[in-house]
C-alpha positions in Angstrom: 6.2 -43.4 -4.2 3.1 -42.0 -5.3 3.2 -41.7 -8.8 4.7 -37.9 -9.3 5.7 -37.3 -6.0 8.8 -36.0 -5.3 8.8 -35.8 -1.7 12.3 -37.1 -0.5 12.1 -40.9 1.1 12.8 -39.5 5.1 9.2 -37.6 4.6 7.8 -41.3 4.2 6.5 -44.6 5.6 6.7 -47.9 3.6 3.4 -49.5 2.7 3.1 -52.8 1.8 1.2 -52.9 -1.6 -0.2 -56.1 -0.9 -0.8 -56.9 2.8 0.7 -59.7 3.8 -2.3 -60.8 5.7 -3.6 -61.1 1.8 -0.6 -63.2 0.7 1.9 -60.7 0.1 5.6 -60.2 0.6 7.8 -58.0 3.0 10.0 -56.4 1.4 11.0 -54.1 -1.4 9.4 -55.4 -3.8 5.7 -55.3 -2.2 6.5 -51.7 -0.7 6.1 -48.3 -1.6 7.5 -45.1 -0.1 4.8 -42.9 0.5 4.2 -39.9 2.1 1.5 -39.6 5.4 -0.8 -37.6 2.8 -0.6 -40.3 0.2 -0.5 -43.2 2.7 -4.0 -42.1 4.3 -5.4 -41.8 0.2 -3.9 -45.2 0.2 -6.0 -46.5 3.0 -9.4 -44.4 1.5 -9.6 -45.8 -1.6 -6.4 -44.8 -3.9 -4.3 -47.6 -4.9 -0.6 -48.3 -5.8 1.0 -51.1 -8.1 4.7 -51.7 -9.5 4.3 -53.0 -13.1 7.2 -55.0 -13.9 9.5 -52.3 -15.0 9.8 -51.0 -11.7 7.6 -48.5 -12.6 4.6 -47.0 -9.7 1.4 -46.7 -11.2 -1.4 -45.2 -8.7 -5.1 -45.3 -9.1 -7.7 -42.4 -7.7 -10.8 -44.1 -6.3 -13.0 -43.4 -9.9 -10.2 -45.8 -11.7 -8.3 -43.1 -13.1 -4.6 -42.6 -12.4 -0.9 -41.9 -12.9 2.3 -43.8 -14.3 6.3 -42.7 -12.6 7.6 -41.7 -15.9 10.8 -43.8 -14.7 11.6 -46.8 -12.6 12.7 -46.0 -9.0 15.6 -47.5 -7.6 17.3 -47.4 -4.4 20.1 -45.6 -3.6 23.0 -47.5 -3.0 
């Protein structure tokens, strides 16, 4: 998700956070729920990134950005 959104996961699409045209993986770990508002930022010049504690962090264009205060799981 986008960092901070709470919009539940049926509101979104998965995008890959690295493509894998660009050598990345399908699957949950490469993919981020976001929602059609979000996904569009995503493709104008916003970024997302899991850090290694599962944690979202997602960039505006100028650099700046925001940190999931928690890791997000799935739900079982």
């Amino acid at each position: 998700m986008f960092a901070g959104c709470r919009a539940p996961t049926h509101w979104c699409d998965v995008h890959l956070l690295v493509p894998w045209i660009d050598g990345g993986e399908t699957g949950l770990d490469d993919s981020a729920p976001l929602r059609e508002r979000h996904h569009t930022q995503v493709h104008h010049g916003f970024r997302v990134e899991r850090r290694p504690d599962g944690r979202r962090h997602s960039h505006r264009p100028d650099g700046t950005g925001t940190t999931t205060p928690a890791a997000l799981v799935p739900a079982a």
